[in-house]
C-alpha positions as CSV (number, residue, x, y, z in Angstrom):
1,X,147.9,110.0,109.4
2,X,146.2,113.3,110.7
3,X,145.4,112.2,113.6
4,X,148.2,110.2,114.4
5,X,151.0,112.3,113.2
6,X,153.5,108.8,113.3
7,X,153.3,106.1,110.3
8,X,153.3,103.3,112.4
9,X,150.8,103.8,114.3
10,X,148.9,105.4,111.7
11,X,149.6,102.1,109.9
12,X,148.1,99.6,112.6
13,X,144.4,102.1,112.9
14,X,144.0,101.4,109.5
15,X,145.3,98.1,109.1
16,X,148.3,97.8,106.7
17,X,151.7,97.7,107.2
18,X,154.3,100.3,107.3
19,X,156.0,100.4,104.6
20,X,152.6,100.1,102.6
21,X,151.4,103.1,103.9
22,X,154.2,105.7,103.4
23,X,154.4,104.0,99.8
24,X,150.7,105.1,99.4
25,X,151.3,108.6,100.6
26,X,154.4,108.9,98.6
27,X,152.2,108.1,95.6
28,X,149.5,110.6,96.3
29,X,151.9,113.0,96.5
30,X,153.6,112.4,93.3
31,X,150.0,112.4,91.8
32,X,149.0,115.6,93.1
33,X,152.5,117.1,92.4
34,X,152.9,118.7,95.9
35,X,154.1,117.3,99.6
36,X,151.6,116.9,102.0
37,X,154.0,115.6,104.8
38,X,157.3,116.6,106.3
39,X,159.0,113.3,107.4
40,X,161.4,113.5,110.4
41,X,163.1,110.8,112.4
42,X,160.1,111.7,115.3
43,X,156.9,112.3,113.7
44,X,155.4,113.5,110.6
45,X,154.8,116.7,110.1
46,X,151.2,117.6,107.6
47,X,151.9,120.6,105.4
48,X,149.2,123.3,105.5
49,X,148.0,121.9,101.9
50,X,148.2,118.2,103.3
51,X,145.7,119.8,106.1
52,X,143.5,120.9,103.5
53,X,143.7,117.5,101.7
54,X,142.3,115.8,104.6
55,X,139.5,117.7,104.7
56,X,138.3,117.0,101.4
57,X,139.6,113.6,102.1
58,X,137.1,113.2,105.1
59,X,134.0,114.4,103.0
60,X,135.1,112.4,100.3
61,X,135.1,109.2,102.5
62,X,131.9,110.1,104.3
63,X,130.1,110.2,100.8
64,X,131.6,107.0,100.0
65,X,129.9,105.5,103.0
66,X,126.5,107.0,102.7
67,X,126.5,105.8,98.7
68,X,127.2,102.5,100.1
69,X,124.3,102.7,103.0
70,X,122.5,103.7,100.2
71,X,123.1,100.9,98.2
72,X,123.0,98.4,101.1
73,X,119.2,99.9,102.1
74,X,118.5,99.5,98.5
75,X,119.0,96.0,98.1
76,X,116.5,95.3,101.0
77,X,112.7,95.3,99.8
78,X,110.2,98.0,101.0
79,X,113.0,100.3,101.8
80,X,113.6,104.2,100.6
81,X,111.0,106.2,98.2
82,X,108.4,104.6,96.3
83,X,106.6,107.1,93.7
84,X,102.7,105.2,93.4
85,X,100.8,107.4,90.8
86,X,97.2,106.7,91.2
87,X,93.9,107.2,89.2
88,X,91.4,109.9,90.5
89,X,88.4,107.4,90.3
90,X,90.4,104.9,92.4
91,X,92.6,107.0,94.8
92,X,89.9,108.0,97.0
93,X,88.2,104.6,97.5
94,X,91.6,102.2,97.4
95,X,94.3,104.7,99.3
96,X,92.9,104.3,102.9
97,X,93.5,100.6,102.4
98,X,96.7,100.8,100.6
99,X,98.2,103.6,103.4
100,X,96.8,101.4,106.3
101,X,98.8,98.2,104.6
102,X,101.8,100.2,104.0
103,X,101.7,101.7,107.4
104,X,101.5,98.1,109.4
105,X,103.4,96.2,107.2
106,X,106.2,98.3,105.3
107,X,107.1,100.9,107.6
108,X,110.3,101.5,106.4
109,X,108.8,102.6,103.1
110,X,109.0,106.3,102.3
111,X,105.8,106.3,100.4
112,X,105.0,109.6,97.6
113,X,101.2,109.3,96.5
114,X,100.5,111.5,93.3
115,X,97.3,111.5,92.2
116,X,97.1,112.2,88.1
117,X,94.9,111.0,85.2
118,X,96.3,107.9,83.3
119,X,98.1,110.2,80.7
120,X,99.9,112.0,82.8
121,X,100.6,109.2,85.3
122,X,102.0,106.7,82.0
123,X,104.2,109.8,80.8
124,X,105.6,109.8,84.4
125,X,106.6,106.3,84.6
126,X,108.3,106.3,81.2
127,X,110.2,109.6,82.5
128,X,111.3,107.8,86.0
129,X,109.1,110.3,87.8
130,X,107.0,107.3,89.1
131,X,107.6,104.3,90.2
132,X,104.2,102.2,90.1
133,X,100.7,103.2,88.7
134,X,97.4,102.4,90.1
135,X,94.7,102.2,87.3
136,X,92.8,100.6,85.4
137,X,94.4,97.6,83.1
138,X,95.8,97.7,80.3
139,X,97.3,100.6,81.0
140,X,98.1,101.4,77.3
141,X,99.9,104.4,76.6
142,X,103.1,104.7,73.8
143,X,106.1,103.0,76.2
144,X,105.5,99.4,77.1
145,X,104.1,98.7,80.9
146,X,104.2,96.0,82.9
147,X,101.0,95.3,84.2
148,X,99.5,93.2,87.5
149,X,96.1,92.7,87.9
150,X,94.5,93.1,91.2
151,X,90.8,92.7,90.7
152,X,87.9,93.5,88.7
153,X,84.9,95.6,89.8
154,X,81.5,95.8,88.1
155,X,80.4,99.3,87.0
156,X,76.8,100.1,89.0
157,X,74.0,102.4,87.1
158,X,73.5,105.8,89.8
159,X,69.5,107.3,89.6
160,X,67.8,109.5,91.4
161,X,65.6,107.8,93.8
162,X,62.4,108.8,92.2
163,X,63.4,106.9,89.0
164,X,62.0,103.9,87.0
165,X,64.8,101.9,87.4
166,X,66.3,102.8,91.0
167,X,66.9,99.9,93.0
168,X,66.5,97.1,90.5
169,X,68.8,94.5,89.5
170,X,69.4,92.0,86.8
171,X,68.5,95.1,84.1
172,X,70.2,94.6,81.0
173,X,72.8,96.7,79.4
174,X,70.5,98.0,76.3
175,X,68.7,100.2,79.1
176,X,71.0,102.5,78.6
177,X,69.7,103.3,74.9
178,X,66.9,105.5,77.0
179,X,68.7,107.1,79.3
180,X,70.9,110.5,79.8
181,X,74.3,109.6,80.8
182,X,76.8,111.6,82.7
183,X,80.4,111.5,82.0
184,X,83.7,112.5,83.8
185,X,85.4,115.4,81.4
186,X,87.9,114.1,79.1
187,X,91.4,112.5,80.0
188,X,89.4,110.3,82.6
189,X,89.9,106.3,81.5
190,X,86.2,105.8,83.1
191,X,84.9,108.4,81.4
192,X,86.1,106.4,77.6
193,X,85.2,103.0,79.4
194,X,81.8,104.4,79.5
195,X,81.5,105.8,76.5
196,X,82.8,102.1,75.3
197,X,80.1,100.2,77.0
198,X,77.1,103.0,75.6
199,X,78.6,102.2,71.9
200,X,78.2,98.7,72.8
201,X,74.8,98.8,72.9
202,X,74.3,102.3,70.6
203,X,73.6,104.6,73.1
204,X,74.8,108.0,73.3
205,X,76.0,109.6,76.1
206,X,77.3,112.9,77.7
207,X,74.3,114.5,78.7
208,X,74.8,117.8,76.7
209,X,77.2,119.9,77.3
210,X,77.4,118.7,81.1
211,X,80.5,117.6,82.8
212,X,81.9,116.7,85.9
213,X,85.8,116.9,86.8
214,X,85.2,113.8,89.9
215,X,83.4,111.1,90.7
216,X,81.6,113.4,93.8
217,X,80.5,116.4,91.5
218,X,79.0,113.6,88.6
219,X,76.7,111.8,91.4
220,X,75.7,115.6,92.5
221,X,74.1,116.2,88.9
222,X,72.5,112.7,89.2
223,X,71.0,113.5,92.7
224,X,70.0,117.1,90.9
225,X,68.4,115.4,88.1
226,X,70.6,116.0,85.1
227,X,70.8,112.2,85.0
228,X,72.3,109.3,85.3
229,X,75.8,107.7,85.7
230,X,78.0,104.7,85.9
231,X,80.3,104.5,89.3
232,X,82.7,101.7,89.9
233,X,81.5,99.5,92.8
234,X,84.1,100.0,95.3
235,X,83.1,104.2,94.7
236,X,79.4,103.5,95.5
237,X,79.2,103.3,99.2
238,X,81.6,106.6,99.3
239,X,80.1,108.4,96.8
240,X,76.1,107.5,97.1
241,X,76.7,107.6,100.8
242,X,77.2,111.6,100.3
243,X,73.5,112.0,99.1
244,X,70.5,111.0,100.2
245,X,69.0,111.4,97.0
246,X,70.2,108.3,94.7
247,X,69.4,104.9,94.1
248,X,71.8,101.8,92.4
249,X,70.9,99.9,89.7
250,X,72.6,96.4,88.9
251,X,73.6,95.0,86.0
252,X,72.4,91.4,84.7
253,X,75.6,89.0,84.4
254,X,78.2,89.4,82.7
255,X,77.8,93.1,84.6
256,X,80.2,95.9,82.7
257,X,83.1,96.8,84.9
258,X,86.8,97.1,84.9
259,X,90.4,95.5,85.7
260,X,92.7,97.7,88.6
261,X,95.8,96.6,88.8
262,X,99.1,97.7,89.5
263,X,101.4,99.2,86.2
264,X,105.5,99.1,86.2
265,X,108.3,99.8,84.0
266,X,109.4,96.2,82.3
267,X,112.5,95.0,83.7
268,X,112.4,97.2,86.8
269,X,115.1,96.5,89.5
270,X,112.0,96.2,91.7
271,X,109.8,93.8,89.6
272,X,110.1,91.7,92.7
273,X,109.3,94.1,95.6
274,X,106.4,94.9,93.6
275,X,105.1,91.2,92.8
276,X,104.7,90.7,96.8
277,X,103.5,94.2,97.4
278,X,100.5,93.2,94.4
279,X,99.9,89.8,96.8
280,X,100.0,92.5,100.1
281,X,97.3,94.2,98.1
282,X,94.9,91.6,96.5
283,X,94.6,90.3,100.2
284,X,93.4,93.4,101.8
285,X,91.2,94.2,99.0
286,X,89.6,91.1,99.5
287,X,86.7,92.6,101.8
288,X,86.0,95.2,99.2
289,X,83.2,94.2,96.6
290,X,85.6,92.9,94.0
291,X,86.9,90.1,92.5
292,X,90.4,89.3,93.1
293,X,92.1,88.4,89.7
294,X,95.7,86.3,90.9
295,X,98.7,87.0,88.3
């Protein structure tokens, strides 16, 4: 009506008849309790308060539209923000692949990485700060997950190159019954995974009072010989690479290792989305050394 300043034709840019639309206006104005139009035989008049109503009128309708773009983008999959909280022990050895698939296959994915320990990252996904975890499976914690498994990895024994054991393979678990072994601080999940394994065969472990806050620091005592450690398989090429001074031991079958997999809120509007983006991911994992585990 603004911009036309004559009902009918104000009537056929919006499609309705009329009679329709000054019945509509005349409502509005009863509602609001004030005249927003002067109506002559010629052309409408707008009040200077009916001016002001079509201003708010405009933003009113432009917010409209963008909630229902919004909307619209949401229904498509791999659109808008996606919070993925990740493990430290896993972000630095998993995220080049996981960017690089995002980056060539959903690139209309606005993609937030936050790396956090598995405490932190569960108390973020019950809150609705996160989105999707990372970690290792089950992902535990006091609100119920949903969980997809991606692989498993086996955990490899890190010496210095000078020791007994460096380089073999097949060696049992109960070696660790003789040995010094460094842990992560605490809040790590591989740091209690190790611990687990050590109980299993009643070893101790922790190596006095040492600890490391990563993955890189812990093989950095190991090359300095404080002792030894336990690294996830796809952290060994990365994190033995950076010193010249370590060896890899193997475990005998069944080795010790871990489940990563992928860790939602149940009944997610995006259980879908993420069920494909899991398949995305266990087939570009595949040339890592782990075995894919299918849902």
């Amino acid at each position: 009506m603004v911009e036309h300043l004559h009902f009918r034709e104000a009537a056929a840019a919006v499609g309705t008849s009329q009679p329709a639309l000054s019945g509509a206006l005349a409502a509005l104005e009863e509602a609001l309790g004030a005249q927003l139009v002067e109506r002559t035989t010629r052309k409408v008049i707008i009040t200077p308060l009916g001016e002001r109503v079509a201003v708010h009128a405009r933003r009113a309708l432009a917010a409209l539209h963008s909630l229902t773009e919004e909307v619209e983008v949401s229904r498509r999959p791999f659109t808008g923000p996606l919070h993925l909280g990740v493990i430290p022990t896993v972000a630095p050895y998993l995220l080049p692949t996981v960017l690089r698939l995002v980056r060539e296959s959903y690139p209309d994915l606005d993609l937030h990485v936050h790396e956090e320990r598995t405490p932190s990252l569960l108390e973020g996904l019950a809150a609705g700060r996160l989105d999707l975890l990372l970690l290792a499976l089950p992902a535990g914690g006091s609100a119920p997950t949903r969980d997809i498994p991606l692989f498993d990895e086996d955990f490899v024994l890190v010496t210095p190159p000078d020791h007994e054991l460096a380089g073999r393979v097949d060696v049992p678990r109960d070696v660790l019954l003789d040995l010094d072994v460094l842990l992560l601080e605490e809040g790590h999940c591989l740091r209690d995974q190790a611990l687990d394994l050590c109980r299993e065969v009643g070893a101790e472990a922790g190596g006095g009072s040492t600890r490391a806050a990563g993955l890189s620091t812990l093989v950095q005592l190991v090359a300095g010989g404080l002792g030894v450690t336990l690294l996830p398989a796809t952290a060994l090429e990365v994190e033995a690479g950076r010193a010249d001074r370590l060896a890899a031991v193997r475990f005998a079958d069944p080795a010790p290792g871990r489940r990563i997999g992928l860790a939602a809120r149940p009944g997610s509007a995006r259980s879908a989305e993420y069920d494909r983006f899991a398949d995305s991911l266990r087939a570009v994992l595949r040339d890592l050394p782990v075995r894919i585990v299918s849902h």
